[in-house]
C-alpha positions as CSV (number, residue, x, y, z in Angstrom):
1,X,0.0,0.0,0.0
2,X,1.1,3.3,-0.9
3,X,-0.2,5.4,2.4
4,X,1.4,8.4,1.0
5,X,0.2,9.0,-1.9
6,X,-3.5,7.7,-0.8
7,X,-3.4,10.4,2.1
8,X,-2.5,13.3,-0.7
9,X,-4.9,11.9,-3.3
10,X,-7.3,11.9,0.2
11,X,-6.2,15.5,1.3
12,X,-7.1,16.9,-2.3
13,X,-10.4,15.5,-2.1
14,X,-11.7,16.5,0.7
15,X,-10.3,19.9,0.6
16,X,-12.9,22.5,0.9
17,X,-15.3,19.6,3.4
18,X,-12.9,19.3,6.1
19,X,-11.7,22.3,7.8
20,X,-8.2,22.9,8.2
21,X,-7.0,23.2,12.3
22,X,-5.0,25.6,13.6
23,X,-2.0,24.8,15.9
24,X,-1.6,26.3,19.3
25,X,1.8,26.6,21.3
26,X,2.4,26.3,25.1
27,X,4.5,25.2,28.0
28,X,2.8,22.8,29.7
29,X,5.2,20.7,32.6
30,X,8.4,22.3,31.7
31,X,8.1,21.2,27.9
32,X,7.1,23.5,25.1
33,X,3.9,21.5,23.4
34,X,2.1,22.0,19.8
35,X,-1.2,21.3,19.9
36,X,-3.3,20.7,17.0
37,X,-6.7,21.6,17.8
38,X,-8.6,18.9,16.0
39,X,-11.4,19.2,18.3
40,X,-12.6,22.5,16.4
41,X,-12.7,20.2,13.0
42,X,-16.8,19.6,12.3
43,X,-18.8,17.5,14.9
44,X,-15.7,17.9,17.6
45,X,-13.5,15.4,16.2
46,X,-11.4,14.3,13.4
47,X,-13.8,11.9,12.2
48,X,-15.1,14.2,9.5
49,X,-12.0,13.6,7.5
50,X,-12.3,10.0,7.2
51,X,-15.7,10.4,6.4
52,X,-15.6,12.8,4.0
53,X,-13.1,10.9,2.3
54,X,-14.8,7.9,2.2
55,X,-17.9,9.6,0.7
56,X,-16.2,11.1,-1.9
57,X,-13.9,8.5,-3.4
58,X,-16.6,6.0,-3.9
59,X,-20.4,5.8,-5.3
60,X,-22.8,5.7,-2.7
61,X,-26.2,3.8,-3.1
62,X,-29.6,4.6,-3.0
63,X,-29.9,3.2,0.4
64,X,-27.4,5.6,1.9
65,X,-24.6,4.9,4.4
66,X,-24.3,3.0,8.0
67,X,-22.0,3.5,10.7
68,X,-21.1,1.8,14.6
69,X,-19.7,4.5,16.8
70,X,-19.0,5.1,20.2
71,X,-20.4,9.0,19.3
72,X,-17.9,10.7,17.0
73,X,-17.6,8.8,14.2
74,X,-21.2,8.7,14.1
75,X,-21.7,12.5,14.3
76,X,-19.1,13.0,11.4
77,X,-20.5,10.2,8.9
78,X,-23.8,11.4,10.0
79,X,-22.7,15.6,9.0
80,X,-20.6,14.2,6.0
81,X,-23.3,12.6,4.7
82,X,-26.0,15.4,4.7
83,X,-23.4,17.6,3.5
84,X,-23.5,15.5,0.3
85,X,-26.8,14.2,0.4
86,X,-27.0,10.9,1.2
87,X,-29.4,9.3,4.1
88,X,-27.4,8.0,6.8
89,X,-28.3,5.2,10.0
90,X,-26.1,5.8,12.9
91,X,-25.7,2.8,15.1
92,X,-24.4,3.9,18.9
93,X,-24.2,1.8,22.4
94,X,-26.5,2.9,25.3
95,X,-22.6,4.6,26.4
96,X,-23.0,7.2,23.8
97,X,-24.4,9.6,26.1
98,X,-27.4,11.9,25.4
99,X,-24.9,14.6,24.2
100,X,-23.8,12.7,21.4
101,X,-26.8,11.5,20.2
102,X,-28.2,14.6,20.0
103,X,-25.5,16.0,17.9
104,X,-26.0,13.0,15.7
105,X,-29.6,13.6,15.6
106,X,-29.3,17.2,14.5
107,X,-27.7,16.7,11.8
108,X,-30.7,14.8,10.1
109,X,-29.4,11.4,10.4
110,X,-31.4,8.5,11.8
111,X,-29.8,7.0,15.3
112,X,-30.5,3.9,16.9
113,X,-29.6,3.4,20.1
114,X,-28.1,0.0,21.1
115,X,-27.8,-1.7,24.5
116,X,-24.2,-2.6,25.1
117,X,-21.2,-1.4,23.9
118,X,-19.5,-0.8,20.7
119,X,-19.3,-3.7,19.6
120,X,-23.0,-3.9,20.0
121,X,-23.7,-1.3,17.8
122,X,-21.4,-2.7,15.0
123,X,-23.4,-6.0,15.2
124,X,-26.7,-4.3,14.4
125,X,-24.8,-1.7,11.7
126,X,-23.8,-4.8,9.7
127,X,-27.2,-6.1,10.1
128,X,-28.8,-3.3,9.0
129,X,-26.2,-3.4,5.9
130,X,-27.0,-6.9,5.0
131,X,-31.0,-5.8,5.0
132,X,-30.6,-2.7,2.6
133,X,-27.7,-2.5,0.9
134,X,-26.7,1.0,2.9
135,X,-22.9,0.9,2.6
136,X,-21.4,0.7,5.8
137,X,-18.2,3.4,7.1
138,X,-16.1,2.0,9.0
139,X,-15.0,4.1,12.6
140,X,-11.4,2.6,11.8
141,X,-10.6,-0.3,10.0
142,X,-10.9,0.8,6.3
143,X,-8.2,2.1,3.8
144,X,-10.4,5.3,2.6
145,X,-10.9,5.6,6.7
146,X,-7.2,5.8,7.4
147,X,-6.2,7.9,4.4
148,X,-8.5,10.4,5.6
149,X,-7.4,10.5,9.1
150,X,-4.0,10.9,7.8
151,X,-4.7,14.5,6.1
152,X,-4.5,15.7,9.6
153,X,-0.6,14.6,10.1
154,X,-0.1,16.1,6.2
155,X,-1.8,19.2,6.9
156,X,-0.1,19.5,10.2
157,X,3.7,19.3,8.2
158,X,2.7,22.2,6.2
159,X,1.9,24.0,9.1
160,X,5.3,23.8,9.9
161,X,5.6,21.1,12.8
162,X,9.0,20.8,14.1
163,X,8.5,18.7,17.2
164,X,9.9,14.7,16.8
165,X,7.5,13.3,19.4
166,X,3.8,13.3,18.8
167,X,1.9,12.0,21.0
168,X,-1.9,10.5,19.7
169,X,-4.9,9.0,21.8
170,X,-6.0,5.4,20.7
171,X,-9.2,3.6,20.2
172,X,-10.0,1.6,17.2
173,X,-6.9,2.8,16.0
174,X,-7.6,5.0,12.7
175,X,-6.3,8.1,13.7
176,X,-2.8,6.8,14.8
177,X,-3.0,4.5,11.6
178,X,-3.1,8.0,9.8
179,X,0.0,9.4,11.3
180,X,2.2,6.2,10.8
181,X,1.0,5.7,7.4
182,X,1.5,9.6,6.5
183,X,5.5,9.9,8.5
184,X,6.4,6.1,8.7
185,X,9.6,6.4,10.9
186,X,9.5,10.2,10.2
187,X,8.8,11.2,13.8
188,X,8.6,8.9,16.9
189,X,4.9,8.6,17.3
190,X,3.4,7.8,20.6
191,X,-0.1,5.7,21.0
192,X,-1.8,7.0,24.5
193,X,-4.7,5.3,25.7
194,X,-6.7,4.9,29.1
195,X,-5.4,2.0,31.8
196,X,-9.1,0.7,31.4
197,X,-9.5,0.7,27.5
198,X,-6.4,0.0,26.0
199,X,-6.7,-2.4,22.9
200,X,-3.6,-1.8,21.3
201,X,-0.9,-1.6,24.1
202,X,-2.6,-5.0,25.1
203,X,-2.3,-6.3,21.2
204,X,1.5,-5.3,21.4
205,X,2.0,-6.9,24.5
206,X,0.6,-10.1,23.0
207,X,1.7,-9.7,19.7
208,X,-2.0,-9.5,18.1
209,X,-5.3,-8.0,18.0
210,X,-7.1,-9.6,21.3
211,X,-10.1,-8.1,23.0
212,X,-10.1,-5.9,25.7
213,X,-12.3,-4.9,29.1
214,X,-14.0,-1.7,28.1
215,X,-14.8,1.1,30.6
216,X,-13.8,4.4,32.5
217,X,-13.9,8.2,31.4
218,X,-12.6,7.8,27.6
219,X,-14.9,4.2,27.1
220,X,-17.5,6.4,24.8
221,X,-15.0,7.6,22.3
222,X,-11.9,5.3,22.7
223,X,-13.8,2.5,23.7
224,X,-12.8,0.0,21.1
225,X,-12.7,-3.6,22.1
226,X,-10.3,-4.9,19.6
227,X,-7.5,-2.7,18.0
228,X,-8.2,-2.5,14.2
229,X,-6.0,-4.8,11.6
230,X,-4.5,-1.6,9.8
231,X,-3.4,-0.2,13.2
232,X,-2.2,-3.4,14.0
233,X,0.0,-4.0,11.4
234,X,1.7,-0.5,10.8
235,X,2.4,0.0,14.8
236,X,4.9,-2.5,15.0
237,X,7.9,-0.9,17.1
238,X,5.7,1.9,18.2
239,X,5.7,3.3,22.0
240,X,2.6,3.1,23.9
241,X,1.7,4.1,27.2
242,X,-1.5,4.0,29.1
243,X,-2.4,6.7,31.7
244,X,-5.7,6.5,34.6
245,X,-8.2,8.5,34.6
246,X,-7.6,10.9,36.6
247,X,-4.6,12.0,34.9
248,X,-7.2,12.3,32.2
249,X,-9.4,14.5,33.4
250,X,-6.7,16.8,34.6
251,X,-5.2,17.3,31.2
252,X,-9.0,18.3,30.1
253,X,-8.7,21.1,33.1
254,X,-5.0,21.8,32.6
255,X,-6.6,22.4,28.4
256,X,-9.5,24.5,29.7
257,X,-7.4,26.2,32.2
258,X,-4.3,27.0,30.4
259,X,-5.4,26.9,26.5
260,X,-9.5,27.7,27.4
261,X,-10.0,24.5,25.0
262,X,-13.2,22.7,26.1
263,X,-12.8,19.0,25.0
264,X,-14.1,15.0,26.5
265,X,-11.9,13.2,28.3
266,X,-10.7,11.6,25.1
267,X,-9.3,14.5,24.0
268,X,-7.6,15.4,26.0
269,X,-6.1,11.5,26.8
270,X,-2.5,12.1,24.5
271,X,-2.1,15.1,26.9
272,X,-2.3,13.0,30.1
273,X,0.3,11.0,28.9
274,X,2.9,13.9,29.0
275,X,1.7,15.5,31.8
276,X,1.5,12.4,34.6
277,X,4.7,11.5,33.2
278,X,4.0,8.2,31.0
279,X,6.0,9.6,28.3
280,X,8.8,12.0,28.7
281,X,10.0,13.9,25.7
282,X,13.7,15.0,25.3
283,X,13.0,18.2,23.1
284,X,9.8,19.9,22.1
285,X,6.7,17.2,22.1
286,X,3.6,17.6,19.8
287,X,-0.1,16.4,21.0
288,X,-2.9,15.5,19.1
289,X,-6.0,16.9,20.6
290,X,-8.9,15.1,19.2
291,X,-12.7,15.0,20.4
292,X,-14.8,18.3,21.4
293,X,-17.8,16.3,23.1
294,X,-18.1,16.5,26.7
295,X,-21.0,14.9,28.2
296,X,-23.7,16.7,29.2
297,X,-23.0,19.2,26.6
298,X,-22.1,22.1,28.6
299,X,-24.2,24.4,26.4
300,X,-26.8,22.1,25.1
């Protein structure tokens, strides 16, 4: 696979859909930090890009699209799709939260709401696949997924990122997928992910996908039970670290506090792992900041 040129061919085609993020600089613990503030892309989360991407490169039938998500992916396939026109059903576990399903819902789409988790949901998207023909998006696990996340990493090189650590929050894996397919051994990136839903530090550690306890403050964005193939197979060597929650939800307060950023705890997880220590940089240290959904919606 040639990620590179699939994440250009992706980041011309969705130019003008997905917003381009600014980047923010601070000194946070005694480091100097780049954020890129993906949270500010459309629906709170990088998810649009994938989406978009997906959309765009292929024909979509009559029947429309389907998605699984913990929330965000949802939301974006959900916007994405109206944006272009197409009827979309959004499949989400009961751990969704009312937030997110109402930013789902107000975008047009149609959401069902599962009991269970995330796997749950993806059960009765494929269901719902098999009985229409909708064509389903995947949250993570899909080339034209991937390739979109990846715009982000591109777009943030031409914004002039200089730091050789970047650190990224994990779930299902696609947005880390992205960055590894987009700089390869470029820069040393770093997969963060909660103590208590970790899928891919655990697939390391056994050297393949295997499933994983879901739960805790990050479970309804990052809450993956399995670490996608693609991830899988290009984070081989990487560095991961997992951090508890409560060093996430500091890094959302240090973000509101010091950067006036209002993102989930999911968000703000790639932070944690810099500021409790799980990863310590030896020059300046990039972060990926990543979901803009807070539940209850603090404004809603």
């Amino acid at each position: 696979m040639d990620w590179r040129n699939e994440i250009k061919a992706a980041r011309a085609r969705i130019a003008g859909h997905a917003r381009v993020t600014p980047v923010t600089k601070l000194t946070l613990a005694g480091h100097e930090v780049s954020l890129k503030l993906e949270q500010i892309q459309h629906t709170g989360s990088f998810k649009a890009r994938g989406a978009f991407n997906t959309l765009l490169s292929t024909e979509v039938p009559a029947a429309g699209v389907v998605a699984a998500s913990g929330g965000n992916h949802g939301a974006a396939v959900a916007y994405a799709a109206a944006s272009l026109g197409h009827p979309a059903h959004i499949f989400v576990p009961e751990v969704a939260g009312p937030a997110k399903i109402a930013l789902i819902e107000r975008t047009g789409a149609t959401c069902h709401v599962v009991p269970g988790l995330y796997a749950d949901a993806m059960e009765a998207a494929r269901a719902h696949e098999a009985a229409t023909g909708a064509m389903q998006i995947h949250a993570y696990d899909a080339v034209p997924t991937v390739a979109g996340q990846g715009t982000c990493f591109a777009e943030w090189d031409a914004q002039g990122l200089d730091a050789e650590d970047v650190l990224i929050a994990v779930g299902g894996g696609g947005l880390i997928a992205g960055a590894l397919a987009w700089w390869g051994g470029a820069r040393r990136v770093v997969a963060v992910e909660p103590e208590q839903t970790c899928a891919l530090n655990a697939a390391l550690k056994a050297g393949a996908p295997v499933d994983v306890d879901v739960s805790g403050v990050g479970a309804n964005a990052l809450g993956a039970k399995r670490i996608g193939s693609i991830c899988f197979d290009l984070a081989q060597g990487i560095d991961s670290v997992t951090v508890p929650d409560d060093a996430i939800l500091e890094a959302q307060r240090v973000l509101w506090q010091e950067a006036r950023q209002l993102v989930e705890p999911a968000g703000a997880c790639a932070l944690a792992g810099l500021l409790c220590g799980a990863w310590v940089p030896k020059g300046p240290v990039a972060v990926l900041v990543c979901g803009a959904n807070p539940a209850p919606d603090p404004l809603g």
